[in-house]
C-alpha positions in Angstrom: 8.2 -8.6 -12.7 9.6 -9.8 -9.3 13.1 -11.0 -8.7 12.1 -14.3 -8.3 10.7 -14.4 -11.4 14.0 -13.0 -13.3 15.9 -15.8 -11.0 14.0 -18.8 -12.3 13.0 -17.5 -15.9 15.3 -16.2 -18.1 13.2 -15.4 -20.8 9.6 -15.0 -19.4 8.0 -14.0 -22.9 9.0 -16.9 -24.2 7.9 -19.3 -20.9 4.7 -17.0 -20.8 3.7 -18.2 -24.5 4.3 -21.9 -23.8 2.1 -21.2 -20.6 -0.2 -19.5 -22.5 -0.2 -22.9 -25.1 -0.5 -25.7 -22.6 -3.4 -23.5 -20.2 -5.4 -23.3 -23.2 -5.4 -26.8 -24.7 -7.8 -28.0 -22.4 -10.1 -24.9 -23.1 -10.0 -25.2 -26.6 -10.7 -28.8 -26.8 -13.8 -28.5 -24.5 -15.5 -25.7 -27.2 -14.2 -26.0 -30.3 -16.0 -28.7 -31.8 -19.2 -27.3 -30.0 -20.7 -25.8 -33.5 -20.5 -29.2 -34.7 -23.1 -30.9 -31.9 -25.6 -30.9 -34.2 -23.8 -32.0 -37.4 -22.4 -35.2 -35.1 -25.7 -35.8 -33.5 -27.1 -36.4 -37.5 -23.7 -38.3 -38.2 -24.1 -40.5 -35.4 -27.4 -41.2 -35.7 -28.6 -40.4 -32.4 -30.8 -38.1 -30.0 -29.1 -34.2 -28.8 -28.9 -35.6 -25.4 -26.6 -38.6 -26.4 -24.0 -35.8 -27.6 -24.7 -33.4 -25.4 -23.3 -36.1 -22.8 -20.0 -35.9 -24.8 -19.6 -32.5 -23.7 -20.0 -33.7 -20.0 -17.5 -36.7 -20.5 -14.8 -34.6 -21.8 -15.4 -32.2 -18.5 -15.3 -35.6 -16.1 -12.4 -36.5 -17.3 -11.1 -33.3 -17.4 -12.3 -32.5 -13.3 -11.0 -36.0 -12.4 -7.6 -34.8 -13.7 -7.0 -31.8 -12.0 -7.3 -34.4 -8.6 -4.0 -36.2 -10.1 -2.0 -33.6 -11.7 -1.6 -30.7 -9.3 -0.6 -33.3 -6.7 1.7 -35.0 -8.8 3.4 -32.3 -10.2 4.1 -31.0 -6.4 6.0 -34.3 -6.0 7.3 -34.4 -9.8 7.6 -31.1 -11.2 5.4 -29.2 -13.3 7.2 -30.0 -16.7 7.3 -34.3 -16.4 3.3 -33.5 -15.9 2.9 -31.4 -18.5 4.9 -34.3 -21.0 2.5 -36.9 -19.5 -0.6 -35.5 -20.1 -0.3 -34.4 -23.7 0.2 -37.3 -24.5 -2.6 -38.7 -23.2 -4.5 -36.1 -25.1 -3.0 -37.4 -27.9 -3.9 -40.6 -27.3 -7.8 -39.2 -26.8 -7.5 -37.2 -30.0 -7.0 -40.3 -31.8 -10.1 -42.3 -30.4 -11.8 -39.1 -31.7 -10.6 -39.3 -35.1 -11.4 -43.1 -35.9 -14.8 -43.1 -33.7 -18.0 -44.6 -35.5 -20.3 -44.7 -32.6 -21.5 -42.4 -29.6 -19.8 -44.8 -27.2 -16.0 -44.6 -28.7 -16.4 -40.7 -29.0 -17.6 -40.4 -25.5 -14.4 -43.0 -24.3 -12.1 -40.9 -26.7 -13.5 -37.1 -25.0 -13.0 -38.6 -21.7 -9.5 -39.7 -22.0 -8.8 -36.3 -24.0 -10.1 -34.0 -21.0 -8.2 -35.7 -18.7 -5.3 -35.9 -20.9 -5.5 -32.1 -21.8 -6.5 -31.4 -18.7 -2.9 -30.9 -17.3 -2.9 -27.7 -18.8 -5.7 -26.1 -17.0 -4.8 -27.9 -13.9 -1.1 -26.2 -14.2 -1.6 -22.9 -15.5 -2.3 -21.1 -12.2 0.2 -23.4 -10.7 2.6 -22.4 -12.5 1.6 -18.5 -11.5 1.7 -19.4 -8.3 5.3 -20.8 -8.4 6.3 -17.1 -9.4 3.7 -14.8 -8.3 1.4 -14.1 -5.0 -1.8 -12.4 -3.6 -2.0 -9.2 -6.0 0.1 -9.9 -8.2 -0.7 -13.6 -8.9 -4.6 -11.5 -9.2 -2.9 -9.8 -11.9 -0.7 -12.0 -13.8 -3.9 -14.1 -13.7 -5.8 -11.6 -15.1 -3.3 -11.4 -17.9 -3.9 -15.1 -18.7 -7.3 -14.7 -18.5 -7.2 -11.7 -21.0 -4.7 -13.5 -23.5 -6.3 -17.1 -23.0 -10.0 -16.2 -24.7 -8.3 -14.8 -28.0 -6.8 -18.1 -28.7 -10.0 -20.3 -27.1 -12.2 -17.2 -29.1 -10.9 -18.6 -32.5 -12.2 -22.0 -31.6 -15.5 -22.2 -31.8 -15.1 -20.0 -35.0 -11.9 -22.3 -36.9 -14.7 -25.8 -35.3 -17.1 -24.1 -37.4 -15.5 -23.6 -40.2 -13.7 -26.9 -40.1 -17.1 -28.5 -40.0 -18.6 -26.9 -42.8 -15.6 -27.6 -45.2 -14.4 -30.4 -44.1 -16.8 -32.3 -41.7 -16.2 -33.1 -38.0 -13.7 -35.7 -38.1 -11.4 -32.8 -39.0 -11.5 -30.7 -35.7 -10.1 -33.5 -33.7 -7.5 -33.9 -36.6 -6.6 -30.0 -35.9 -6.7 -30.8 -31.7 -3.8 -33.9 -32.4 -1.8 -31.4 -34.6 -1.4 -29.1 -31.6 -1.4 -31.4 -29.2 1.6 -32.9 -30.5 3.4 -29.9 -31.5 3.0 -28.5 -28.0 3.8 -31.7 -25.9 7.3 -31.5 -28.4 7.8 -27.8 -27.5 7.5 -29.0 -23.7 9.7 -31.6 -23.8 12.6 -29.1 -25.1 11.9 -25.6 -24.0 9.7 -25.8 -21.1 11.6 -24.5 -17.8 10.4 -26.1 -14.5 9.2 -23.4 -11.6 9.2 -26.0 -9.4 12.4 -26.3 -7.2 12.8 -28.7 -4.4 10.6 -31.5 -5.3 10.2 -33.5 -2.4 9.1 -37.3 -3.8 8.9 -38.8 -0.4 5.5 -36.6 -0.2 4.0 -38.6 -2.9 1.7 -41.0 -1.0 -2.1 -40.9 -2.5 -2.9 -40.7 1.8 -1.1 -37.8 2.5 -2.2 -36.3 -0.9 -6.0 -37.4 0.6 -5.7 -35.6 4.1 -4.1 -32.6 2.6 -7.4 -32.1 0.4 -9.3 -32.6 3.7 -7.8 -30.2 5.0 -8.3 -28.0 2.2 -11.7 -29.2 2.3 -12.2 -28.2 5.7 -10.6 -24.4 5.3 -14.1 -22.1 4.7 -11.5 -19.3 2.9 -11.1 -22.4 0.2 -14.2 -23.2 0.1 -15.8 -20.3 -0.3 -13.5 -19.2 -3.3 -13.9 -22.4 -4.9 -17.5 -22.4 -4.9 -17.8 -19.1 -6.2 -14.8 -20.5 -8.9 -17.5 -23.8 -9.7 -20.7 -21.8 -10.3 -18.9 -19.3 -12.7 -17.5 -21.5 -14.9 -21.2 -24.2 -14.6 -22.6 -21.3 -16.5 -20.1 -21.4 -19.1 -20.4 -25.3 -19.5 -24.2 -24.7 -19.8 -24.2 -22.7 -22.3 -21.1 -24.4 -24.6 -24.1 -27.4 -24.1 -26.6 -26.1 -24.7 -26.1 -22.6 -26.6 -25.6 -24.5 -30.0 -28.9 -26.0 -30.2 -31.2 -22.6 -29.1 -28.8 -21.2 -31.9 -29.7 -23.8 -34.5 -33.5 -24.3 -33.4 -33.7 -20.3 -34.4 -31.7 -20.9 -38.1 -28.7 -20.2 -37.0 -25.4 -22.0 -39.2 -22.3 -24.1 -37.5 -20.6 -20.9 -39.3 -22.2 -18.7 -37.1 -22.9 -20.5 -34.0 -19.1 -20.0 -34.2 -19.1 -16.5 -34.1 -21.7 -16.0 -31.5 -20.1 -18.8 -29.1 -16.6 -16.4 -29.2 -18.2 -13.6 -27.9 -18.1 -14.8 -24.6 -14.5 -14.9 -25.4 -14.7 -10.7 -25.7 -16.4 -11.1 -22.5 -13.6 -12.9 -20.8 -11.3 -10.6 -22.5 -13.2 -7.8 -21.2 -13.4 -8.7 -17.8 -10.3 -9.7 -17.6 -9.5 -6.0 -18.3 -11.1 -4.4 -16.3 -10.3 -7.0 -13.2 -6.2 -5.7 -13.9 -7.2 -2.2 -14.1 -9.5 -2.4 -10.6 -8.1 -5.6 -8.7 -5.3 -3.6 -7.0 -7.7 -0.7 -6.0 -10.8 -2.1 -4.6 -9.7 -5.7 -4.0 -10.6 -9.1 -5.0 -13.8 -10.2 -3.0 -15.4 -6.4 -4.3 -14.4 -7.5 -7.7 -16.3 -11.0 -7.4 -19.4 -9.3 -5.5 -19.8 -7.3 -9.2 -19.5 -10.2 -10.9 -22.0 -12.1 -8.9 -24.6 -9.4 -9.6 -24.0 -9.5 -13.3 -24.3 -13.8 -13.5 -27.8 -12.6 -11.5 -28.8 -10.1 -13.8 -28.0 -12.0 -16.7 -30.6 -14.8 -15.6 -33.5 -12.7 -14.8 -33.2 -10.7 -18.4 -32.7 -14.3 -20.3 -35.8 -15.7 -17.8 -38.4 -12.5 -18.8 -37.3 -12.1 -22.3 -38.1 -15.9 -22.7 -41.2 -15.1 -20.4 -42.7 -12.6 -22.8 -41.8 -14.5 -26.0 -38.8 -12.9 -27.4 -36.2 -15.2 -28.5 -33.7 -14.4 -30.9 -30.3 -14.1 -31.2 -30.5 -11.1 -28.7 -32.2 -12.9 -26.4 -29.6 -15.5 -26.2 -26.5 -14.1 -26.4 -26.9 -10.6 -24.3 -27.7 -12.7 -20.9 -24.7 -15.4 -22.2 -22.3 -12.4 -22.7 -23.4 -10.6 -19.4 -23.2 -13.8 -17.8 -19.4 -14.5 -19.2 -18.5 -11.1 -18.0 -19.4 -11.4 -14.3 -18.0 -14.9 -14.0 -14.5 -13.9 -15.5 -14.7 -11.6 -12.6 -15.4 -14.2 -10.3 -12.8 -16.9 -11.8 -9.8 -14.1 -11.8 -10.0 -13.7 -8.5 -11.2 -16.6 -7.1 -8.2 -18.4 -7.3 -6.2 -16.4 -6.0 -8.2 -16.2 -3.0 -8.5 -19.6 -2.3 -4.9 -20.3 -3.1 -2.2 -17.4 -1.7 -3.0 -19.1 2.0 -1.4 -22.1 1.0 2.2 -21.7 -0.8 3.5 -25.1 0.5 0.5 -26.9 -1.0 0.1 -25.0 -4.0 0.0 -27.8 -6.6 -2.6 -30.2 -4.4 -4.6 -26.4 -4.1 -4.9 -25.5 -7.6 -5.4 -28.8 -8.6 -8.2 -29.3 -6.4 -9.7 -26.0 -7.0 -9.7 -27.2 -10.7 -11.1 -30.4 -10.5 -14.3 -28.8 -8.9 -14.3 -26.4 -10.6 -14.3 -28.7 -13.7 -17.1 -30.9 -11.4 -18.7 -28.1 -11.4 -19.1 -27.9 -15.4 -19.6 -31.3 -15.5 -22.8 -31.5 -13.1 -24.5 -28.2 -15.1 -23.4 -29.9 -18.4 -25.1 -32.9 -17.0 -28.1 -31.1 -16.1 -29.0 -29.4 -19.9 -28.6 -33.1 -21.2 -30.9 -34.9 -18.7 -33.8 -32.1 -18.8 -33.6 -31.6 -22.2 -37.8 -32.1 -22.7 -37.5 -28.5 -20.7 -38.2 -25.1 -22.5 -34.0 -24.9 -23.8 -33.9 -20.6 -22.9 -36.1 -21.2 -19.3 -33.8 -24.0 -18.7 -30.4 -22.3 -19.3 -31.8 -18.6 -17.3 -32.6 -21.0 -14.6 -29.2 -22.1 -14.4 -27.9 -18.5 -14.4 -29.9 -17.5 -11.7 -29.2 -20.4 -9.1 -25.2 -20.2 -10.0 -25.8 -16.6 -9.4 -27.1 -16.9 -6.0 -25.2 -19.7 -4.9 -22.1 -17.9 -5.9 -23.0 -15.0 -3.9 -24.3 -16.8 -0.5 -20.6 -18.3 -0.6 -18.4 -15.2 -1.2 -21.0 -13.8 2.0 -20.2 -16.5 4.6 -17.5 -18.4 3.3 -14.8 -16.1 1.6 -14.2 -13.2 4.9 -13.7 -9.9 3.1 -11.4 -8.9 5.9 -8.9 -12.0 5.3 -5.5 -11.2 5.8 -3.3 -13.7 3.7 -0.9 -15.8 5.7 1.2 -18.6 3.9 0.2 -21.9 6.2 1.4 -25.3 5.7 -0.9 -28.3 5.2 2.4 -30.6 6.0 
C-alpha cells in the first residue's frame, strides 16, 4: 500500500469494503432480477421485447449518470455524491416495487440506474484518488476479482427470490441495501478527494474538458475497447435468459448459469494481477480481445451446425466474460493514469460510454428479436471482438509512456 494511501485512510479494509458495497450496487441491480424476465414479461402482460427494453432503460440511466457524477464529485467530493445518488436509487427501487405496468417499471429502472449508478461511476475514481498506472491496474484488478462474488450471488439470490416469492420481492431486497449502504456512507465513508475546487463547477468547462478527452486517441482507444467488452456482457444479461428458458431451463437455474460469468470475471481478474505487472496492460487486453473473438466464432458454428444446449450457450458467454474482464481491468487504467487532474470528469466519462455502450447492444437484442436468439448474440461477440481490437491497434499506442497532463 502506498504512503498516500496510509495518509488519507486509516483503516483501508474497512474503506475497501464500503468501496467494494457502493461499486457493486449498480452491478447488482442491472442483473439480479434478470432470471425473472420471463416471469415479468407473463406478469405484465406483454411481448419479451417490451422487457427486454427495461434492461436497456436501467443502463441509459445508468450511462447518463456516469456524465454527471464523476464531474460533480471533482467539484464536490466523492462522499456528498455517493449520499445523493443512493438515494435516488432508493427513490427508483420504490417505483419498482409498486409498478403495475411496463411503462412505470421502465420510469422506476431508469431513475434506479442513474441513481445507483454513482457507484460504478466512483469506484475507479476513488482508486484513482489513491493509486496510479500499475498499481491502480492492480488494485483494479482486486475490485474486479472481489466485485463478481457479491454481483455472482445475484442472479442466483433474483432467482430464488422469484421462485418463492415473486418478482416484486427483488426490488424489495435492492431498497434494503440501498438504504443500509447510503446510511453506512453518510457515517463512515472517508472522502479521497482533497482540495475540491467548486469554482470549477460550470457544466461549460465540464463540456470542453470531455472534448478534450474526446479528442485524446490514448482515451479513446481505451474506452472503446472498455464499451465493446462490457456490450457483450449487456447482450447476454438480455438476452441469455430467454435462449436459457426456450431450452427448459428454470429462473432457479438461469441463476446459476448467469453467475458463471461471475467465475469468469473472477478468473480473469486473477490472472490480469498475477500477469499485469510482467507483460503490461495493452498485451493483457490483446488476449482478451482474441478470446471475445473466439468466443463468437464457436457460439456462431455450434449454432451453424445445430447444437444448442446449455453448452452451446454458456462456453462462448463464459469465454467471452473472460477476455472482456481482461479488457475492462486494464482499460481503465489506460485511458485514465494520463489525466490525474481530471480524474473524476475521466472516469466518469469512461463510464458513461461504457454504460452507452451496454445500452446500444442491450438495445440491439430487443429490436431484432424476430432474429435466430444464438446467431444474434455470436454476431454480437464477433463485431465487439473486432472492433475492440482495431481500437487497441491504432488508438491505444503500446509504446505510451504515462505522463500526468492537465485538461485545466
Amino acid at each position: 500500500m502506498s504512503s498516500k494511501t496510509q495518509l488519507q485512510i486509516n483503516n483501508f479494509k474497512l474503506f475497501f469494503t464500503i468501496l467494494l458495497l457502493f461499486f457493486t450496487i449498480g452491478q447488482i441491480s442491472s442483473v439480479i432480477y434478470v432470471p425473472a424476465l420471463p416471469y415479468i414479461t407473463k406478469a405484465l402482460r406483454c411481448s419479451d421485447s417490451t422487457i427486454q427494453w427495461t434492461v436497456s432503460i436501467f443502463m441509459l440511466g445508468f450511462a447518463f449518470s456516469q456524465f454527471i457524477y464523476g464531474p460533480f464529485s471533482d467539484n464536490y467530493g466523492r462522499k456528498k455524491t455517493l449520499m445523493i445518488g443512493i438515494f435516488l436509487g432508493l427513490i427508483g427501487s420504490l417505483f419498482c416495487i409498486f409498478t403495475t405496468t411496463p411503462i412505470m417499471l421502465m420510469i422506476g429502472r431508469f431513475i434506479q440506474g442513474f441513481g445507483f449508478g454513482v457507484g460504478g461511476a466512483l469506484g475507479y475514481i476513488v482508486l484513482r484518488d489513491l493509486f496510479i498506472d500499475t498499481e491502480l491496474a492492480r488494485y483494479g484488478s482486486i475490485l474486479g476479482m472481489m466485485a463478481p462474488l457479491m454481483v455472482g450471488i445475484a442472479p442466483i439470490l433474483g432467482g430464488y427470490l422469484q421462485h418463492l416469492l415473486g418478482w416484486r420481492s427483488i426490488f424489495v431486497f435492492l431498497f434494503v441495501y440501498g438504504f443500509i449502504l447510503w446510511v453506512t456512507i453518510i457515517f463512515l465513508f472517508q472522502e479521497t478527494k482533497h482540495n475540491v475546487n467548486k469554482r470549477k463547477s460550470s457544466p461549460l468547462n465540464t463540456l470542453n474538458i470531455f472534448k478534450s478527452l474526446l479528442s485524446n486517441k490514448i482515451f479513446l482507444g481505451y474506452t472503446l475497447c472498455n464499451i465493446c467488452a462490457y456490450g457483450g456482457f449487456m447482450a447476454f444479461y438480455t438476452l441469455g435468459p430467454f435462449l436459457l428458458t426456450n431450452i427448459g431451463i428454470s429462473a432457479v437455474g438461469t441463476g446459476w448459469l448467469v453467475a458463471l460469468l461471475d467465475l469468469a470475471i473472477i478468473v480473469g481478474s486473477v490472472v490480469n494481477i498475477i500477469f499485469v505487472r510482467k507483460i503490461g496492460i495493452n498485451k493483457m487486453m490483446f488476449i482478451g480481445t482474441m478470446l471475445m473473438i473466439f468466443s463468437g466464432i464457436v457460439m456462431l458454428a455450434a449454432d451453424l451446425l445445430h447444437f444448442v444446449n446449455v453448452i452451446e450457450i454458456m462456453l462462448p458467454a463464459f469465454t467471452f466474460a473472460l477476455g472482456a474482464i481482461l479488457i475492462m481491468c486494464n482499460a481503465f487504467s489506460g485511458a485514465m493514469t494520463p489525466f490525474p487532474e481530471a480524474s473524476g470528469a475521466a472516469g466518469g466519462l469512461l463510464g458513461g460510454l461504457q454504460m452507452l455502450g451496454g445500452t446500444l447492444s442491450s438495445a440491439a437484442v430487443a429490436v431484432f428479436t424476430t432474429f435466430d436468439k444464438e446467431i444474434l448474440l455470436s454476431s454480437i461477440y464477433l463485431i465487439l471482438g473486432v472492433i475492440s481490437i482495431l481500437a487497441l491497434k491504432s488508438l491505444a499506442n503500446p509504446k505510451i509512456n504515462f505522463e500526468a497532463k492537465s485538461l485545466d
